[in-house]
N, C-alpha and C positions, 0 to 999 in steps of 0.2 A: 503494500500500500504506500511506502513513503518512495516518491519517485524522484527524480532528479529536481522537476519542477518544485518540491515542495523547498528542496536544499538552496534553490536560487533564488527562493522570494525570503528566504531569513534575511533580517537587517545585517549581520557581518557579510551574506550572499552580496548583497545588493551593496555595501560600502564597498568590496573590493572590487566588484562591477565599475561601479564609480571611478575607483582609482586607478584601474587599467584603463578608461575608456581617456580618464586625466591627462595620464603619462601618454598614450597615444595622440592625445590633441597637441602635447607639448612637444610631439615630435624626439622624445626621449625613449631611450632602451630602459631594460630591467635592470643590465649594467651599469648603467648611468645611475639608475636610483640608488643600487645596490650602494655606490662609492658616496652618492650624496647622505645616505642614511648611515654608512658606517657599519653599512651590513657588507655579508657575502651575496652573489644573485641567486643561491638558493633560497636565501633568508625571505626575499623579495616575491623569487618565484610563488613558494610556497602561501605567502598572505594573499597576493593578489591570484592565485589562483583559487583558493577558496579551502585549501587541504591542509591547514594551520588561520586559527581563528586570528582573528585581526586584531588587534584590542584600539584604544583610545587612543594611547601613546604611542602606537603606529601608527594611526591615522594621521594624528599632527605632525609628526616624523616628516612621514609623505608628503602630506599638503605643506610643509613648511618647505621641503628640497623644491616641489611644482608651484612654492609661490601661489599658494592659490585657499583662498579659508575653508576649514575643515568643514563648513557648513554644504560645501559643493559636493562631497562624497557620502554624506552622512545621512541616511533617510532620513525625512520629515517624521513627526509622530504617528501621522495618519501611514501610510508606509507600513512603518515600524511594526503597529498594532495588526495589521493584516496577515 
């Protein structure tokens, strides 16, 4: 019963969604972030792929290297609650 669709609409789903869709707008690799966060790009792979939860302080991490407010990756409440 629990299918892929139910794992993509989670709020960490849907914030690393966000931050891949970021880094792509910004014309930036995973490598790229990987050095701007002080990670390895598995570090990177792994959150924005969805197979290592994302937390808070990787999200601003991110949105701090992409220059961009954590509020852009971050599901709304309405979102959230769905």
């Amino acid at each position: 019963m629990f299918g892929t669709m139910q794992t993509h609409s989670t709020p960490m789903a849907q914030t690393a969604a966000a931050c891949r869709a970021e880094l792509a707008r910004a014309g930036r690799s995973q490598t790229w972030l990987a050095t701007e966060v002080g990670e390895n790009k598995y570090w990177v792979s792994r959150r924005l792929a969805g197979t290592t939860d994302i937390s808070v302080d990787d999200v601003y991490r991110i949105c701090a290297a992409l220059n961009i407010p954590p509020g852009r990756v971050l599901p709304d409440s309405d979102e959230a609650a769905s």
